[in-house]
VOROMI-846852 format. One record per atom (N, C-alpha, C): residue number from 1; x, y, z; atom name. Coordinates in Angstrom, 2 decimals, m for minus. Last residue first. Example, Ala and Ser with C-alpha at 12.3 -4.5 7.8 and 13.67 -1.06 7.14 Angstrom:
REM residues 2
+-----+---------+---------+---------+-------+
| num |      c1 |      c2 |      c3 | atomo |
+-----+---------+---------+---------+-------+
|   2 |   12.85 |   m2.25 |    7.08 |     N |
|   2 |   13.67 |   m1.06 |    7.14 |    CA |
|   2 |   12.90 |    0.03 |    7.87 |     C |
|   1 |   13.19 |   m5.69 |    7.80 |     N |
|   1 |   12.30 |   m4.50 |    7.80 |    CA |
|   1 |   13.20 |   m3.30 |    7.80 |     C |
+-----+---------+---------+---------+-------+
//
This chain:
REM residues 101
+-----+---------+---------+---------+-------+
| num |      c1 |      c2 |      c3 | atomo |
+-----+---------+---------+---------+-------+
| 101 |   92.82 |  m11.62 |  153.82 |     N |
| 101 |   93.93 |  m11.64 |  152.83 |    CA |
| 101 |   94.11 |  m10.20 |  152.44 |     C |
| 100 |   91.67 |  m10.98 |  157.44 |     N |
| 100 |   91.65 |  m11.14 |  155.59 |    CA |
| 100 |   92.32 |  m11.04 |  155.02 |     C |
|  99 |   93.27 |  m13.24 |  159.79 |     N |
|  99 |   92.60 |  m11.95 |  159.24 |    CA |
|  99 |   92.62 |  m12.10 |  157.69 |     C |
|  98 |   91.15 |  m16.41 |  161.23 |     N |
|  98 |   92.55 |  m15.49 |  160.90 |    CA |
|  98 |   92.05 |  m14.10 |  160.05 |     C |
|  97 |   88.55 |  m18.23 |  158.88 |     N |
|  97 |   89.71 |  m18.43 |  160.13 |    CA |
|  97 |   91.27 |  m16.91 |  159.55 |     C |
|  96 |   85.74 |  m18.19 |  158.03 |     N |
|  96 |   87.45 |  m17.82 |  157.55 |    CA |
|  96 |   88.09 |  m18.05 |  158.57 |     C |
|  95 |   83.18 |  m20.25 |  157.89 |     N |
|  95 |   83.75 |  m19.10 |  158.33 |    CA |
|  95 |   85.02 |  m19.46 |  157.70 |     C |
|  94 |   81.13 |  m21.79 |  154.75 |     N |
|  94 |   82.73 |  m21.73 |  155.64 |    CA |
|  94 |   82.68 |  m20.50 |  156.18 |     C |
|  93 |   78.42 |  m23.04 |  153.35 |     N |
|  93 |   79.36 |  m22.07 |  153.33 |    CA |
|  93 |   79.95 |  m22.19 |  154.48 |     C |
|  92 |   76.77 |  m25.14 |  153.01 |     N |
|  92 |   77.43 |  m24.73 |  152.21 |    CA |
|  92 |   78.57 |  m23.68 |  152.25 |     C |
|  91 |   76.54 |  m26.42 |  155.62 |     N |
|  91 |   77.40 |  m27.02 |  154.79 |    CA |
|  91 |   77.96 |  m26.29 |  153.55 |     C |
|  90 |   73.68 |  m25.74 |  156.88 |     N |
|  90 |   73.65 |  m27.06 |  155.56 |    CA |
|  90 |   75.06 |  m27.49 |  154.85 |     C |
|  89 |   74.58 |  m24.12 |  158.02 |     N |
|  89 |   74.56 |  m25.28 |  159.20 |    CA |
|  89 |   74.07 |  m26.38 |  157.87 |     C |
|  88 |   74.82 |  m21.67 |  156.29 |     N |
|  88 |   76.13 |  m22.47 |  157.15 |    CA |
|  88 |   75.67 |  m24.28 |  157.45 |     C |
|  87 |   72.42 |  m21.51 |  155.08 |     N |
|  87 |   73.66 |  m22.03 |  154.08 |    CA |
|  87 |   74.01 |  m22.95 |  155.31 |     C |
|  86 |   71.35 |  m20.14 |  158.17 |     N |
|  86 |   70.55 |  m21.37 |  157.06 |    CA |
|  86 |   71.85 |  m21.93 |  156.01 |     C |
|  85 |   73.30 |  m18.02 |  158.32 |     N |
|  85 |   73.62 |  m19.21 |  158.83 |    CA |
|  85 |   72.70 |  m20.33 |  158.63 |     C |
|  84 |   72.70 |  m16.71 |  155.88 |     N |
|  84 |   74.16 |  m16.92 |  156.01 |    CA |
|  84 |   74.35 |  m18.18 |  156.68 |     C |
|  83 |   69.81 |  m15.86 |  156.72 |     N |
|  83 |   70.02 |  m16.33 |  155.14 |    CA |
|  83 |   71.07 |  m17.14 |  155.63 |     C |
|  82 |   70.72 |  m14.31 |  158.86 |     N |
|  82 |   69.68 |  m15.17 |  158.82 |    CA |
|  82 |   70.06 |  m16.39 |  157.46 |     C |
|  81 |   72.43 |  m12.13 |  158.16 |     N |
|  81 |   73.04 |  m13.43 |  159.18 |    CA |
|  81 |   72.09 |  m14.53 |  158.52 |     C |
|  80 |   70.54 |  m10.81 |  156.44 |     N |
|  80 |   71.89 |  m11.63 |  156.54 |    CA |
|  80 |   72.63 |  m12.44 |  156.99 |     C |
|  79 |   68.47 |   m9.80 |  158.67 |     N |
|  79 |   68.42 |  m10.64 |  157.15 |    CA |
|  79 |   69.79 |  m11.68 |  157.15 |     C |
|  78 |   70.31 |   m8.48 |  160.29 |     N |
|  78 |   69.78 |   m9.71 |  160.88 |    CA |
|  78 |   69.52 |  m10.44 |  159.51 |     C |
|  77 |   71.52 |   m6.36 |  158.21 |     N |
|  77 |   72.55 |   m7.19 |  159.09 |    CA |
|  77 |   71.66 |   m9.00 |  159.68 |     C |
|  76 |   69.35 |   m5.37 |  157.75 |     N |
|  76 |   69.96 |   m5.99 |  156.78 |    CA |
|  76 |   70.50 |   m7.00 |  157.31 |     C |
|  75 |   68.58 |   m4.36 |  159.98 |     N |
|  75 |   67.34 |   m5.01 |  159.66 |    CA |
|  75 |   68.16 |   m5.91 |  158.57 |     C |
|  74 |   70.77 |   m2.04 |  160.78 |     N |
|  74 |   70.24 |   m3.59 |  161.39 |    CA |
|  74 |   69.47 |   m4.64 |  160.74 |     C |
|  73 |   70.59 |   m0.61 |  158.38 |     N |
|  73 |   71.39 |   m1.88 |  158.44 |    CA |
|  73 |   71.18 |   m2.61 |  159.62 |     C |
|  72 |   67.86 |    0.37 |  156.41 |     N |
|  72 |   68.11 |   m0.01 |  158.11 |    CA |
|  72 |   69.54 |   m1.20 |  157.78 |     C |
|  71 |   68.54 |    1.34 |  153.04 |     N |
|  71 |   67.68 |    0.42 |  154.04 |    CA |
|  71 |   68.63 |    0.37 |  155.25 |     C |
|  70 |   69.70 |    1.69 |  150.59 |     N |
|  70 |   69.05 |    2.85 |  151.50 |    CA |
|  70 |   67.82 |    2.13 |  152.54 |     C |
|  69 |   70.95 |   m0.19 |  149.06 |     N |
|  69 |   68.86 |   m0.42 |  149.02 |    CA |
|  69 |   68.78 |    0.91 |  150.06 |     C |
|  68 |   73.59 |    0.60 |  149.37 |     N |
|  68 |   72.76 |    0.73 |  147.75 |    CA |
|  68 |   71.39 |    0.63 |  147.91 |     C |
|  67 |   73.82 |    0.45 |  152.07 |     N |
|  67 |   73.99 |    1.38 |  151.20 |    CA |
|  67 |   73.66 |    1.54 |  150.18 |     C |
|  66 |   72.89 |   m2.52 |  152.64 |     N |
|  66 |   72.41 |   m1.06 |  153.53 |    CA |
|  66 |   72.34 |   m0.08 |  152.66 |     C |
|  65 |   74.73 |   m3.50 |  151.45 |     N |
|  65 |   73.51 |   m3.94 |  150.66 |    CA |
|  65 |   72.95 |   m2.74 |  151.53 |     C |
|  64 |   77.14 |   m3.00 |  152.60 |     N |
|  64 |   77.02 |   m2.55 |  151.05 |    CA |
|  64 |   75.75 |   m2.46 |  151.15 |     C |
|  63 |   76.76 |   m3.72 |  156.04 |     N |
|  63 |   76.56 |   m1.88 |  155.15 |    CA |
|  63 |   76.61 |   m1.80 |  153.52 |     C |
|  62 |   76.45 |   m6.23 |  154.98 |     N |
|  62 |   75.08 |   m5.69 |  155.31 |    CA |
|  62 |   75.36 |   m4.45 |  155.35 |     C |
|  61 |   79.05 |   m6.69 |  154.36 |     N |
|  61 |   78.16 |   m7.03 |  153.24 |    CA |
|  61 |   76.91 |   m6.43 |  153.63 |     C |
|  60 |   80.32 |   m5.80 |  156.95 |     N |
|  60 |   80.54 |   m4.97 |  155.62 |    CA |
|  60 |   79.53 |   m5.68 |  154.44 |     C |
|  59 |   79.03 |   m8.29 |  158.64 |     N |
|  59 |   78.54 |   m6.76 |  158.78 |    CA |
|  59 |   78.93 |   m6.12 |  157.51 |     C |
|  58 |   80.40 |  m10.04 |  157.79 |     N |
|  58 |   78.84 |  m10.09 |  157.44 |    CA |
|  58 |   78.69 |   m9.07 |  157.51 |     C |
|  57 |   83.84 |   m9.12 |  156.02 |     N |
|  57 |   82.40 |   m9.54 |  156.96 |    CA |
|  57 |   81.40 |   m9.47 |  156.86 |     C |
|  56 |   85.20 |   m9.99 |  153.30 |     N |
|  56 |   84.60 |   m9.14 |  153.67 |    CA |
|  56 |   83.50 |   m9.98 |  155.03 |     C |
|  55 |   86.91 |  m12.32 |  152.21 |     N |
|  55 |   87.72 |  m11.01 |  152.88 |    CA |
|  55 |   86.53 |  m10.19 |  153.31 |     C |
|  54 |   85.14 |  m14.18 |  151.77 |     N |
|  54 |   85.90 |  m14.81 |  152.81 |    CA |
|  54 |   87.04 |  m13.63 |  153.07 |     C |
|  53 |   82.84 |  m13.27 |  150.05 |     N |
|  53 |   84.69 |  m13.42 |  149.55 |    CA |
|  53 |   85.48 |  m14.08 |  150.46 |     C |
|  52 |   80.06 |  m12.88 |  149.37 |     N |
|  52 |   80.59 |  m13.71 |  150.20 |    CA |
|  52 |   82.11 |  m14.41 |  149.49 |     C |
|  51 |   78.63 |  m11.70 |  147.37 |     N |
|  51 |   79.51 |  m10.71 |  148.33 |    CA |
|  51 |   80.63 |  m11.68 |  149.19 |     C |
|  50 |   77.55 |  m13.80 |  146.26 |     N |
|  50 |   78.33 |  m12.80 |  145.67 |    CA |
|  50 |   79.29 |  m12.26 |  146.19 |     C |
|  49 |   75.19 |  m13.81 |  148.72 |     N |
|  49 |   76.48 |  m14.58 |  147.87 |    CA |
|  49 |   77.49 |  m14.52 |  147.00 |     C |
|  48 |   73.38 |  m11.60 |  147.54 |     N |
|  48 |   74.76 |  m11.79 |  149.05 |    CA |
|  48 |   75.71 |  m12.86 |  148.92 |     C |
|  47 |   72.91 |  m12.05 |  145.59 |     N |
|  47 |   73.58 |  m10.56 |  145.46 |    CA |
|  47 |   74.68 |  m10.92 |  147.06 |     C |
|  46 |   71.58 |  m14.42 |  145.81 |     N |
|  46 |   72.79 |  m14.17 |  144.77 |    CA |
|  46 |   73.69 |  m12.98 |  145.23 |     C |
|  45 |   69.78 |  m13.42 |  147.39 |     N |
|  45 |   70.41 |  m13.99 |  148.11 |    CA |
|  45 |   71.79 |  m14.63 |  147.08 |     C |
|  44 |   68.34 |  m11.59 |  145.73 |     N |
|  44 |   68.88 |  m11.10 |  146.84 |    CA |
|  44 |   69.57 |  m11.96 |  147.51 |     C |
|  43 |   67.17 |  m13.30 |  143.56 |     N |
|  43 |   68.13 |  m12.22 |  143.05 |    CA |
|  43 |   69.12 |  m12.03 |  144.40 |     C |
|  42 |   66.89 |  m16.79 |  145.01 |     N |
|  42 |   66.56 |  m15.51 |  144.62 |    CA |
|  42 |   67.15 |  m14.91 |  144.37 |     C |
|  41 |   68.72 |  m19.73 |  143.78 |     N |
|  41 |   68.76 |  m18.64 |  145.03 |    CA |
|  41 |   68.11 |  m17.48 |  143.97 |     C |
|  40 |   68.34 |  m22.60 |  143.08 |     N |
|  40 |   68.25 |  m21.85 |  142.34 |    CA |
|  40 |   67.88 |  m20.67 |  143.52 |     C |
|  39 |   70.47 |  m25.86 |  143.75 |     N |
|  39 |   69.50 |  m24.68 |  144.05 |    CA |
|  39 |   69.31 |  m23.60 |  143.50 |     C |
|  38 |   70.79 |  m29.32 |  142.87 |     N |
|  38 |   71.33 |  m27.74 |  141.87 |    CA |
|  38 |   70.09 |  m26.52 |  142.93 |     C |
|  37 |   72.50 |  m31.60 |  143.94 |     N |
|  37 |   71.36 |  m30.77 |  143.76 |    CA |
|  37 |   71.71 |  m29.46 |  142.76 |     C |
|  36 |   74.97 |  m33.29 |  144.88 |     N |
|  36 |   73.81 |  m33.97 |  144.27 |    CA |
|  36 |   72.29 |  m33.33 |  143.96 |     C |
|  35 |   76.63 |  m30.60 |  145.94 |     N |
|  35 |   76.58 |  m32.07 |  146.18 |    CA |
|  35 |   74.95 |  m32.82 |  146.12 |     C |
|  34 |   75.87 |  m27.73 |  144.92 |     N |
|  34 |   76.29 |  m27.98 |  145.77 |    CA |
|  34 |   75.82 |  m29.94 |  145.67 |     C |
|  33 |   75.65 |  m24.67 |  143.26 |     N |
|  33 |   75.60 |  m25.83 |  142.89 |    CA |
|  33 |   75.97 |  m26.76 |  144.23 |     C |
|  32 |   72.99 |  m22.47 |  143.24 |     N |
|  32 |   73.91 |  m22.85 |  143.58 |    CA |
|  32 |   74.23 |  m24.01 |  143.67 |     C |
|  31 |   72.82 |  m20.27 |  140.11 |     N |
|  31 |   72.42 |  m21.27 |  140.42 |    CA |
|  31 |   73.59 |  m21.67 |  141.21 |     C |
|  30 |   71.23 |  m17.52 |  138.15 |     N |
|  30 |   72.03 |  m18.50 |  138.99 |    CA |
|  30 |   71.89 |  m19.18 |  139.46 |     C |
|  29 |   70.04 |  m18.03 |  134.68 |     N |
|  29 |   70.01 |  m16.78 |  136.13 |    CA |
|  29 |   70.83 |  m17.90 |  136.96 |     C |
|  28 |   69.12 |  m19.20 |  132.57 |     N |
|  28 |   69.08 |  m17.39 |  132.45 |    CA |
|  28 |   68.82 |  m17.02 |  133.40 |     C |
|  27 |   68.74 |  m21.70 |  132.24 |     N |
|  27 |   68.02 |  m20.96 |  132.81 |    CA |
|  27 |   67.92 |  m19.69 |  132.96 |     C |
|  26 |   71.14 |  m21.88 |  130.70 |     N |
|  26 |   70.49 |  m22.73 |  130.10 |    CA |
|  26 |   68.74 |  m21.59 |  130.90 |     C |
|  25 |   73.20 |  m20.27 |  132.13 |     N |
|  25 |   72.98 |  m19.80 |  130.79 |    CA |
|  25 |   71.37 |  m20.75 |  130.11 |     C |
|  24 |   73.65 |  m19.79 |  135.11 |     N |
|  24 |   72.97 |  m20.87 |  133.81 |    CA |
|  24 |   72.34 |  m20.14 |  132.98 |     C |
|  23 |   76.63 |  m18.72 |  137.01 |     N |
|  23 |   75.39 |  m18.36 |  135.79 |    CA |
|  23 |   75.14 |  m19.67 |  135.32 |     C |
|  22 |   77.35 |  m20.76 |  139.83 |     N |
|  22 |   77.06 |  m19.98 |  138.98 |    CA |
|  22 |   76.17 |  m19.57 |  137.89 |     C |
|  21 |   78.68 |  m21.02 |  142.92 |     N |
|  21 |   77.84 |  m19.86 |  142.67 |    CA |
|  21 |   78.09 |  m20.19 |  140.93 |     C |
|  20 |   79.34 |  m24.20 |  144.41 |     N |
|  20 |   79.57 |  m23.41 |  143.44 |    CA |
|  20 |   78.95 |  m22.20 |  142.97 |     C |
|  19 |   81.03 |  m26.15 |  147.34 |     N |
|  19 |   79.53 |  m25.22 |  147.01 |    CA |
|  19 |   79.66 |  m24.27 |  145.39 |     C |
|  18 |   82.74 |  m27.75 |  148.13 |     N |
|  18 |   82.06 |  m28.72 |  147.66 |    CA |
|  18 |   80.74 |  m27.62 |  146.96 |     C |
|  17 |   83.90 |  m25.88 |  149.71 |     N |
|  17 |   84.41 |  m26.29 |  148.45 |    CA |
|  17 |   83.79 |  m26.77 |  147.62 |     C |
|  16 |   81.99 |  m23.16 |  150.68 |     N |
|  16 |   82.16 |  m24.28 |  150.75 |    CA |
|  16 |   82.97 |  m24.60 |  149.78 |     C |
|  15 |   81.96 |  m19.70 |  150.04 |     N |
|  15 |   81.03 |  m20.76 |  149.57 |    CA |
|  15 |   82.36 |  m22.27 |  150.07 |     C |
|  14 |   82.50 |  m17.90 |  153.24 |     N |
|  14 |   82.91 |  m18.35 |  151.89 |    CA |
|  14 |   81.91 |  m19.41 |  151.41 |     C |
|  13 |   82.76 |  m15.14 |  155.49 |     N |
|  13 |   82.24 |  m16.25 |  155.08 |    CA |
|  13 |   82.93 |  m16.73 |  153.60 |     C |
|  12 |   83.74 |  m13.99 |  158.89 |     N |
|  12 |   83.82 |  m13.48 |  157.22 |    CA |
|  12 |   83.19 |  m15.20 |  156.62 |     C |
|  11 |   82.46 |  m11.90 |  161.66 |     N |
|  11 |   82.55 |  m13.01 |  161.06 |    CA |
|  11 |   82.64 |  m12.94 |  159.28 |     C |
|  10 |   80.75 |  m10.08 |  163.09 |     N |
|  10 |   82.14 |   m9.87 |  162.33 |    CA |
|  10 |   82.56 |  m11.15 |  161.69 |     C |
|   9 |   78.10 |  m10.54 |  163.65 |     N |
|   9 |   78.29 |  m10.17 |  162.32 |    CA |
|   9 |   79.77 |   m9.84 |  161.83 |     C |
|   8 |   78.33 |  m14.22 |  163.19 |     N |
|   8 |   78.43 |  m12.95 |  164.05 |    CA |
|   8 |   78.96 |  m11.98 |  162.74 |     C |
|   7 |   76.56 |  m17.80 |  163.57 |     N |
|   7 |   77.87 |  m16.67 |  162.74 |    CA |
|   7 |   77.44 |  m15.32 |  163.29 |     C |
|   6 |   77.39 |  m20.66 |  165.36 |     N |
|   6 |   76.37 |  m19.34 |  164.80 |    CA |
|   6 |   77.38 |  m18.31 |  164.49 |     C |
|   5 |   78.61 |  m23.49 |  164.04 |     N |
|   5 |   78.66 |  m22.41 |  164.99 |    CA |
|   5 |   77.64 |  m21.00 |  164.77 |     C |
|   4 |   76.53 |  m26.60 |  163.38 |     N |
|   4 |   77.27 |  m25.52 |  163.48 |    CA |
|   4 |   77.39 |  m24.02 |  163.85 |     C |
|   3 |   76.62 |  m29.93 |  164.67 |     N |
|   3 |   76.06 |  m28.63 |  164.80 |    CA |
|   3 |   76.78 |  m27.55 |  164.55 |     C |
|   2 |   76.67 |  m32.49 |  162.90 |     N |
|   2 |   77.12 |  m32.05 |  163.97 |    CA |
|   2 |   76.65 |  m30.76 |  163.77 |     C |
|   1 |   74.63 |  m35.21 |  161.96 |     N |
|   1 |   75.28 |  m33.99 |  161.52 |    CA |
|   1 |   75.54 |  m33.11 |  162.74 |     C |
+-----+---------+---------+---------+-------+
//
């Protein structure tokens, strides 16, 4: 597996093709679906996935979540990345290439 790029916080993200964000109704909470597994992501890493439109940067997802938890956006921002590029280098999620739609 080839190595992937480290993400910055201007950098915009997306779920993978092969990656799916959704409700299970069967489990009564989310679930990410991705090639021969089903992962079940904490509240907070739903909430950032969520965010993850491939129009918003890491940084604008770490001033939302900054802004509603009234928390350090550095401290968010590193969270974030953190979480973002664990997904990345498994595949599930895509930088954007070019400016936002």
């Amino acid at each position: 597996m080839s190595a992937r790029p480290r993400l910055a916080p201007a950098d915009r993200v997306t779920l993978a093709r092969h990656a799916r964000l959704r409700f299970d109704s069967v489990r009564g909470r989310w679930v990410l679906l991705v090639p021969e597994r089903v992962m079940v992501p904490d509240e907070t890493c739903t909430e950032i996935l969520q965010l993850c439109d491939g129009d918003r940067s890491i940084e604008a997802i770490a001033a939302t979540l900054s802004e509603k938890y009234t928390a350090d956006e550095g401290v968010i921002r590193r969270d974030v990345i953190d979480l973002l590029q664990g997904l990345a280098d498994k595949g599930f999620l895509r930088p954007m290439a070019g400016p936002p739609a």
